[in-house]
N, CA, C and O atoms as CSV, one atom per row, in Angstrom:
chain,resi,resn,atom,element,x,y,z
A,1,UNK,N,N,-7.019,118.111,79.230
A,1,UNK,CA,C,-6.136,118.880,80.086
A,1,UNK,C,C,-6.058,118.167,81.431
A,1,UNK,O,O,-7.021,117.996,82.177
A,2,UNK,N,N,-4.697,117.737,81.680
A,2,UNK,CA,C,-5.066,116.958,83.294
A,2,UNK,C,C,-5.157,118.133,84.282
A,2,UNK,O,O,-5.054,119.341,84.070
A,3,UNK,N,N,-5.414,117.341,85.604
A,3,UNK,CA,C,-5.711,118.027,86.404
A,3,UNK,C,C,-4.787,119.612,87.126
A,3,UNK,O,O,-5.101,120.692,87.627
A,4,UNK,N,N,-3.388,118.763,86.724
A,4,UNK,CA,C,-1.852,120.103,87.618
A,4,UNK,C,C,-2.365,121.170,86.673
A,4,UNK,O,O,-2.740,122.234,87.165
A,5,UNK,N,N,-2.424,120.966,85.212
A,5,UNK,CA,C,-2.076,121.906,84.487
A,5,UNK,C,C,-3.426,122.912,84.470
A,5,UNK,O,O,-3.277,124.053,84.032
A,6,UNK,N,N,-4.595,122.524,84.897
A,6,UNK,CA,C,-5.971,123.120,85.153
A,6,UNK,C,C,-5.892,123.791,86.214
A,6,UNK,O,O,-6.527,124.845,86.177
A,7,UNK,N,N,-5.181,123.508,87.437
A,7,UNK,CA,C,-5.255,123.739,88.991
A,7,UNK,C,C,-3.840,125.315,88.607
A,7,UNK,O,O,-3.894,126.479,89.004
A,8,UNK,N,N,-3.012,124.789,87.929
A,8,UNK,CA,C,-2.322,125.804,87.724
A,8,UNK,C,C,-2.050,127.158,86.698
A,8,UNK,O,O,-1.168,128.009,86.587
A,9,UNK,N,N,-3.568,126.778,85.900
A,9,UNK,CA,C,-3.612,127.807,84.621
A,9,UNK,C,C,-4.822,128.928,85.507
A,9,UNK,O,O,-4.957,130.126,85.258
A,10,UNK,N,N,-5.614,128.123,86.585
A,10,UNK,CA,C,-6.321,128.931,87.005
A,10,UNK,C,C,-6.022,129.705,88.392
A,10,UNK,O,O,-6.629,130.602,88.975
A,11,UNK,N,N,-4.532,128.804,88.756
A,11,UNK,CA,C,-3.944,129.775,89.990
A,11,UNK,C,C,-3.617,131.044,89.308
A,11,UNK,O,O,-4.111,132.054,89.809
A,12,UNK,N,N,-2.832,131.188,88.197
A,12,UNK,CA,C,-2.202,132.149,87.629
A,12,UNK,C,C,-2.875,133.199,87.062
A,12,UNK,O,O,-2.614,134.402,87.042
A,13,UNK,N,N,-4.169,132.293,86.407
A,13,UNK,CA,C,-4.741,133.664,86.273
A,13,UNK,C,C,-5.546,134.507,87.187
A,13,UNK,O,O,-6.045,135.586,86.867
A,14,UNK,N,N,-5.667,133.767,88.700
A,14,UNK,CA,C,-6.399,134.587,89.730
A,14,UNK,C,C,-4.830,135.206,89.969
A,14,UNK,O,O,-4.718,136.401,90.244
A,15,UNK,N,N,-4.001,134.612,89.889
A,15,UNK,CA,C,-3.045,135.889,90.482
A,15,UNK,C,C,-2.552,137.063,89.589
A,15,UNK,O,O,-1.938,137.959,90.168
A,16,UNK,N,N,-2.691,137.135,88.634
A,16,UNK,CA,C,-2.133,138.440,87.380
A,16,UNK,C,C,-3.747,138.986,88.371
A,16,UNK,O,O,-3.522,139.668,89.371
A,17,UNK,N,N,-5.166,138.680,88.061
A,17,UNK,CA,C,-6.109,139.437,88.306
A,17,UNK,C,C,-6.094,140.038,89.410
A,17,UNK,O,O,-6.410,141.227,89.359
A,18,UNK,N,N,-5.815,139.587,90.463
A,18,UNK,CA,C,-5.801,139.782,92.014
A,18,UNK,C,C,-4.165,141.500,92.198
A,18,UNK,O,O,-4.035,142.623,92.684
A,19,UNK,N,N,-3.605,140.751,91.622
A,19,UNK,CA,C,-2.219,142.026,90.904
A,19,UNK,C,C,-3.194,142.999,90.589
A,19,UNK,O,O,-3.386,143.908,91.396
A,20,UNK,N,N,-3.772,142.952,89.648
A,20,UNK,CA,C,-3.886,144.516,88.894
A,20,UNK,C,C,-5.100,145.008,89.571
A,20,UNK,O,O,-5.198,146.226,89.717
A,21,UNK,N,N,-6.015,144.258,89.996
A,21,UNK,CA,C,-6.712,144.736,91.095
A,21,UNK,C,C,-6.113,145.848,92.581
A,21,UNK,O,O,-6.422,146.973,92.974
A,22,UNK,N,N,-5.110,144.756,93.053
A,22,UNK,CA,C,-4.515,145.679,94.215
A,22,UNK,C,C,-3.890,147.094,93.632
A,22,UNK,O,O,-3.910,148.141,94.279
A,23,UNK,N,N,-3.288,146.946,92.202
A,23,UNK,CA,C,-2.437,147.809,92.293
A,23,UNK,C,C,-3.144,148.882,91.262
A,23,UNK,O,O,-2.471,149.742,90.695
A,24,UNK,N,N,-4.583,148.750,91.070
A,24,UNK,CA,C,-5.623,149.685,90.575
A,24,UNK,C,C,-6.044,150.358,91.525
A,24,UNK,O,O,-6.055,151.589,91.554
A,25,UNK,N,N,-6.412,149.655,92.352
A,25,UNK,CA,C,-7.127,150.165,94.318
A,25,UNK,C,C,-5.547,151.275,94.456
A,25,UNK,O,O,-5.554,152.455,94.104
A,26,UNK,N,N,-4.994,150.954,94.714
A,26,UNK,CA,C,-3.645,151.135,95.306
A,26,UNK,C,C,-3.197,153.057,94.381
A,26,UNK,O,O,-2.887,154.136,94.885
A,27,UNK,N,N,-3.336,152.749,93.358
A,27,UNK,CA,C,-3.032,154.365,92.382
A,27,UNK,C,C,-4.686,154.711,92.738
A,27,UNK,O,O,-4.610,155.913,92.994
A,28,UNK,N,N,-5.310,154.548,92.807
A,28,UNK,CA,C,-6.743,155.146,93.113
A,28,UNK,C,C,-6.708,155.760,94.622
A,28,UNK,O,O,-6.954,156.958,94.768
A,29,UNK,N,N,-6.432,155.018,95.637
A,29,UNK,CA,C,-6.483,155.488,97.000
A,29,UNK,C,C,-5.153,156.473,97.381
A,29,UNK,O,O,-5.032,157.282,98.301
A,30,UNK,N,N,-3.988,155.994,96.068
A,30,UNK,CA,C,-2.819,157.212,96.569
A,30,UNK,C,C,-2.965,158.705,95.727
A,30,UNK,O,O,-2.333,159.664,96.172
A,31,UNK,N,N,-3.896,158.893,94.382
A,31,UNK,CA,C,-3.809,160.011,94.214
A,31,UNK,C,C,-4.829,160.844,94.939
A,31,UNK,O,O,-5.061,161.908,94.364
A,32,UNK,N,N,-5.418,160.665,95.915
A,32,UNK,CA,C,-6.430,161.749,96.739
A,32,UNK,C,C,-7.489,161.577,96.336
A,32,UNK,O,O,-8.375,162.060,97.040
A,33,UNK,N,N,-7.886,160.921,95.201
A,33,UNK,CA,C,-9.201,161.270,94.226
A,33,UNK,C,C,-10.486,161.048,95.401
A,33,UNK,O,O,-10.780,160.141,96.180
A,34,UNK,N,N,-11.072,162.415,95.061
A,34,UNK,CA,C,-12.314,162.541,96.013
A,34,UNK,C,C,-13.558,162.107,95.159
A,34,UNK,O,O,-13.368,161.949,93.953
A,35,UNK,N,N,-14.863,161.890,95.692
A,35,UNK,CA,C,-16.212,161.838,95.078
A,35,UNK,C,C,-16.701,163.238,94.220
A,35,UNK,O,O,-16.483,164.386,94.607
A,36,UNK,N,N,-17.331,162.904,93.108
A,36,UNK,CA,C,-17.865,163.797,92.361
A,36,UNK,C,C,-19.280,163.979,93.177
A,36,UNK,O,O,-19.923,162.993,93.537
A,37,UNK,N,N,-19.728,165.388,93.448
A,37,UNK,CA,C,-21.187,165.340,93.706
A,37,UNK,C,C,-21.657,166.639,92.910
A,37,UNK,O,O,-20.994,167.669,92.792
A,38,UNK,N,N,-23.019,166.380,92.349
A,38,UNK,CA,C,-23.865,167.255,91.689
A,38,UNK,C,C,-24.966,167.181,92.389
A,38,UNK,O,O,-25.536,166.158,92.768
A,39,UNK,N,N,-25.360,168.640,92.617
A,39,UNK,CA,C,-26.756,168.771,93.278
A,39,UNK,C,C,-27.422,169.943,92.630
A,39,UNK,O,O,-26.870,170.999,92.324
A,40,UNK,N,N,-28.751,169.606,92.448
A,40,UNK,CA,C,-29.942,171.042,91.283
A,40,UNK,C,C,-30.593,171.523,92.553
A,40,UNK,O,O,-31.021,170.888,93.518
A,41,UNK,N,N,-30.547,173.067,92.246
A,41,UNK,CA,C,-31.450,173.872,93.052
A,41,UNK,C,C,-32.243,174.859,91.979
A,41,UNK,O,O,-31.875,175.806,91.284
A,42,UNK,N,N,-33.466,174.205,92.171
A,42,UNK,CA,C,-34.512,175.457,91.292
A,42,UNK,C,C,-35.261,176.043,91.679
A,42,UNK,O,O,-36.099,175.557,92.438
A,43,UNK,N,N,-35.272,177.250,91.345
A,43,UNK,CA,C,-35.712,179.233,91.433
A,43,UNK,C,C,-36.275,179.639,90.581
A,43,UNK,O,O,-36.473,178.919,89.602
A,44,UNK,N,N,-36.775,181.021,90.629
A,44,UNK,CA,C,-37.840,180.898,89.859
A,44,UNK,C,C,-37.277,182.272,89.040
A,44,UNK,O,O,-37.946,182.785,88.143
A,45,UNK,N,N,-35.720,182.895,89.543
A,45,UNK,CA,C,-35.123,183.542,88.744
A,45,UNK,C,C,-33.458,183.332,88.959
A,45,UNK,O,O,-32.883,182.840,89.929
A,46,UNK,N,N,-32.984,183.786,87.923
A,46,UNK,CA,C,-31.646,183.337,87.711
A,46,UNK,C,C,-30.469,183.374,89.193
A,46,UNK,O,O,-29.797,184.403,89.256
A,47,UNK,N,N,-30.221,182.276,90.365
A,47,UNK,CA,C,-29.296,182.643,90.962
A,47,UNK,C,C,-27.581,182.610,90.930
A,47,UNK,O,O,-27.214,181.968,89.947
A,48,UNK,N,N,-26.662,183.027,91.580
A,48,UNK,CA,C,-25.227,182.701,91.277
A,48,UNK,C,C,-25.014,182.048,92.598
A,48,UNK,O,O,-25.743,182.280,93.563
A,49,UNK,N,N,-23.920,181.162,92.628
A,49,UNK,CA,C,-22.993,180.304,93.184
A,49,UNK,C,C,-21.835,180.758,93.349
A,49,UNK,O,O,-21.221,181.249,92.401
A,50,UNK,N,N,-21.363,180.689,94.471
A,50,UNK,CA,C,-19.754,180.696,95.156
A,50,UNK,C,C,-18.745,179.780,94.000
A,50,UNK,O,O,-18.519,178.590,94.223
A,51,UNK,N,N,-18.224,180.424,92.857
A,51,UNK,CA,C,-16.896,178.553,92.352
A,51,UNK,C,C,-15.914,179.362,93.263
A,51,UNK,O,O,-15.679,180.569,93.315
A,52,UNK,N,N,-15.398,178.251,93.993
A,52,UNK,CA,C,-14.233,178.152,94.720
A,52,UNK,C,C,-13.972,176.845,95.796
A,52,UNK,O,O,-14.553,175.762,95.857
A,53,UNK,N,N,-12.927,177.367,96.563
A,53,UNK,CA,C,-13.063,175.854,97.552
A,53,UNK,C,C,-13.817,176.214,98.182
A,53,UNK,O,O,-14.147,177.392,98.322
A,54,UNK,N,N,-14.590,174.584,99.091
A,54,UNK,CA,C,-15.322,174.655,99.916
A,54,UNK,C,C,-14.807,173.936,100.879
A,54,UNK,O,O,-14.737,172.749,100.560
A,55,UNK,N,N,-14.419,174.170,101.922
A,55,UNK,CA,C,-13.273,172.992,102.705
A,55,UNK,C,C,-12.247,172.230,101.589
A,55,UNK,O,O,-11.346,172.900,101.083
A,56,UNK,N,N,-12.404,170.919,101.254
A,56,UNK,CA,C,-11.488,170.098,100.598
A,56,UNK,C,C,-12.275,170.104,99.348
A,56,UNK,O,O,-11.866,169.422,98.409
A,57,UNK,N,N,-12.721,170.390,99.299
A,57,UNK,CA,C,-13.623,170.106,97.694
A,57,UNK,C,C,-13.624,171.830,96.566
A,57,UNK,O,O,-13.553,172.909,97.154
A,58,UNK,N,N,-13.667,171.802,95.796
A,58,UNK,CA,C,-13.536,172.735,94.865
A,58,UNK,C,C,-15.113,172.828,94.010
A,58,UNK,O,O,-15.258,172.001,93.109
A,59,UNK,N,N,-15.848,173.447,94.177
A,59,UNK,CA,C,-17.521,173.833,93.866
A,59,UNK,C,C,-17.357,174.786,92.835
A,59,UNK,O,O,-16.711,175.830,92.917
A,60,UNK,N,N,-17.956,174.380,91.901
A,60,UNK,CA,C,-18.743,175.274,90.617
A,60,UNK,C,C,-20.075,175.090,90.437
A,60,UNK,O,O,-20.691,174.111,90.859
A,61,UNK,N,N,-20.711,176.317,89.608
A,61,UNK,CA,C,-21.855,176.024,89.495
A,61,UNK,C,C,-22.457,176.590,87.462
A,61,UNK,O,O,-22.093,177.368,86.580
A,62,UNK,N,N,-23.246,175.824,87.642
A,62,UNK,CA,C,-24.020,176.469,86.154
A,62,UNK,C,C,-25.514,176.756,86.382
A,62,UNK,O,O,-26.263,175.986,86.983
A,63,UNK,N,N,-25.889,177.966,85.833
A,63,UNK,CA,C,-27.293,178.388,86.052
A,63,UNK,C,C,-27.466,177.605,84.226
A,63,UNK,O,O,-26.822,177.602,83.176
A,64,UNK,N,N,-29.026,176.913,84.883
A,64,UNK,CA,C,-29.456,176.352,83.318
A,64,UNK,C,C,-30.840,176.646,83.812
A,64,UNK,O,O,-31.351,176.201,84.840
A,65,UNK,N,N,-31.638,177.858,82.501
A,65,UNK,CA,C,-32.807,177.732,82.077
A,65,UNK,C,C,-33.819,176.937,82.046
A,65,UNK,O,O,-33.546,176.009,81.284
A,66,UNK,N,N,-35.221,176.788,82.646
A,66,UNK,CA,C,-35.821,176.191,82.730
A,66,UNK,C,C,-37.060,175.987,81.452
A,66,UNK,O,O,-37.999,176.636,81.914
A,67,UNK,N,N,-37.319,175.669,80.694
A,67,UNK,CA,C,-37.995,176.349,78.763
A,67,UNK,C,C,-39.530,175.475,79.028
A,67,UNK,O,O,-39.642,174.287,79.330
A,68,UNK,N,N,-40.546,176.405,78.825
A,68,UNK,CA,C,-41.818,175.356,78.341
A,68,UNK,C,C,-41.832,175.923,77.113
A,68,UNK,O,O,-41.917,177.134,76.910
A,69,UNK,N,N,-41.753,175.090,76.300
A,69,UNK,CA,C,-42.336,175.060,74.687
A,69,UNK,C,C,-43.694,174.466,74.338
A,69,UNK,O,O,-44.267,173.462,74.763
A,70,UNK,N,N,-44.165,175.716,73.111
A,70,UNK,CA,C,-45.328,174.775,73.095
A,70,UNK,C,C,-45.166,175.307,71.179
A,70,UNK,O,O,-44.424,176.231,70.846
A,71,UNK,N,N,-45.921,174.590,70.275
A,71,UNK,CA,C,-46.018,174.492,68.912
A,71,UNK,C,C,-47.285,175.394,68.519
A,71,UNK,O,O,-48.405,175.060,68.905
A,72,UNK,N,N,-47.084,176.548,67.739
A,72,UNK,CA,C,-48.415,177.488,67.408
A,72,UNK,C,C,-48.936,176.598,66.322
A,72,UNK,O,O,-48.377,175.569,65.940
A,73,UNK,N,N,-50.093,177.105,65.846
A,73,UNK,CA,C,-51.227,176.222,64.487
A,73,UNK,C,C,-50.471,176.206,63.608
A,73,UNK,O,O,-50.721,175.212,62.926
A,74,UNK,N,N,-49.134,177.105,62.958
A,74,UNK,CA,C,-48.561,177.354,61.792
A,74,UNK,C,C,-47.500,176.164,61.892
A,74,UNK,O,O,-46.920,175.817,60.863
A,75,UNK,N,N,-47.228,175.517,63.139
A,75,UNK,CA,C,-46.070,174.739,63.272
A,75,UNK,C,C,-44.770,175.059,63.747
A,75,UNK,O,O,-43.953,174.207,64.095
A,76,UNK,N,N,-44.496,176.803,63.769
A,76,UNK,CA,C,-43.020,177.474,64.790
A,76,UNK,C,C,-43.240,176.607,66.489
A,76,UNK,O,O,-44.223,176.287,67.159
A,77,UNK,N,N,-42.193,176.521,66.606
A,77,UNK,CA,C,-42.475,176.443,68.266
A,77,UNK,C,C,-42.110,178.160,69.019
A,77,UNK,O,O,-41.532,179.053,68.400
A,78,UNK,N,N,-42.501,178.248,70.124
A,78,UNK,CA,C,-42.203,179.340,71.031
A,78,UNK,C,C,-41.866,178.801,72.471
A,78,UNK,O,O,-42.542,177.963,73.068
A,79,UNK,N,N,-40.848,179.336,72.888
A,79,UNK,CA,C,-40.467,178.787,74.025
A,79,UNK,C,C,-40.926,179.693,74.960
A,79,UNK,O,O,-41.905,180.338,74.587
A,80,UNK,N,N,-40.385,180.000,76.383
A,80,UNK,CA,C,-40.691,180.858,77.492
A,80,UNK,C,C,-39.940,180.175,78.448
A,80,UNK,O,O,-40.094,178.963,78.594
A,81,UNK,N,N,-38.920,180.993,79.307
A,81,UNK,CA,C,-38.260,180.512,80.641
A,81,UNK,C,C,-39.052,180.549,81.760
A,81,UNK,O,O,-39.076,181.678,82.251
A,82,UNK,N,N,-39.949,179.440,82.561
A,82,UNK,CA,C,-40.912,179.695,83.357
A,82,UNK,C,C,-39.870,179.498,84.974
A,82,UNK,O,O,-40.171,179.893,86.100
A,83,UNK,N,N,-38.455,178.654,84.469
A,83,UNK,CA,C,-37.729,179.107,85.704
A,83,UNK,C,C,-36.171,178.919,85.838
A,83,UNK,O,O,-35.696,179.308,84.771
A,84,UNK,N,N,-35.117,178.473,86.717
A,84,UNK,CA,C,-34.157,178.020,86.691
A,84,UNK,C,C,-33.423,177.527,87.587
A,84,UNK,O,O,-33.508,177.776,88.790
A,85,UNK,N,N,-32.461,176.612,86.928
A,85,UNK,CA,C,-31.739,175.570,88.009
A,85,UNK,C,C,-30.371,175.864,88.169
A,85,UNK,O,O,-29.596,175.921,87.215
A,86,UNK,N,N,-29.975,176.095,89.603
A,86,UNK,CA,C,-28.531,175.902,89.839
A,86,UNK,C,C,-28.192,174.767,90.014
A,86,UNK,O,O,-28.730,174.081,90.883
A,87,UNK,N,N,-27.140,174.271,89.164
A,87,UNK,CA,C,-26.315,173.292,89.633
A,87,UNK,C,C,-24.920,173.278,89.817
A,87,UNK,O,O,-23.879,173.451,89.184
A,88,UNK,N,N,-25.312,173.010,90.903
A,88,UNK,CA,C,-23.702,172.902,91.671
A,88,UNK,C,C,-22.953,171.619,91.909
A,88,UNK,O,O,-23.503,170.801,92.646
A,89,UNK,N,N,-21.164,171.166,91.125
A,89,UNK,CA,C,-20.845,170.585,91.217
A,89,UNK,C,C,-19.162,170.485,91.638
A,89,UNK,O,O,-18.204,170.808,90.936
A,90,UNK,N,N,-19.162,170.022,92.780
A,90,UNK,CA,C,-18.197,169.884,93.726
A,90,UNK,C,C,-17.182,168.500,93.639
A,90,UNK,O,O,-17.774,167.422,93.594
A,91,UNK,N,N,-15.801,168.482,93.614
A,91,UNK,CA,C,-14.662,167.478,93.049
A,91,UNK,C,C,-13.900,168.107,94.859
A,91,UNK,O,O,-12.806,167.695,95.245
């Protein structure tokens, strides 16, 4: 391969890449899209959460059970809720 045709197979393909780059950034920064955040808060009985907006962000939450299991001599397991976690996740 001489040299033009090397110098120019690899201009072209930095430029298609450098394209769909800008114009990936570009639909990303124009539809608003905000950060996802999830945060756990654990209690030691079931609490509720506000879903609604919170300023610009829109917050839900799920209460999830906290389980210690343990295996009896016969081999059943038995569980027990010793607590629980809110998690709250905000878009």
């Amino acid at each position: 391969m001489s040299k033009f045709s090397f110098t120019f197979a690899a201009g072209a393909t930095f430029a298609i890449l450098a394209g769909a780059m800008s114009f990936t950034s570009a639909a990303y920064a124009g539809s608003g899209a905000k950060e996802f955040f999830v945060q756990d808060y654990n209690f030691s009985k079931p609490m509720h959460g506000y879903s609604g907006h919170s300023g610009n962000y829109y917050c839900d939450y799920q209460r999830l059970p906290t389980r210690k299991c343990v295996t009896n001599a016969n081999g059943s397991e038995s569980c027990k809720i010793v607590g629980w976690t809110l998690r709250e996740m905000c878009q």
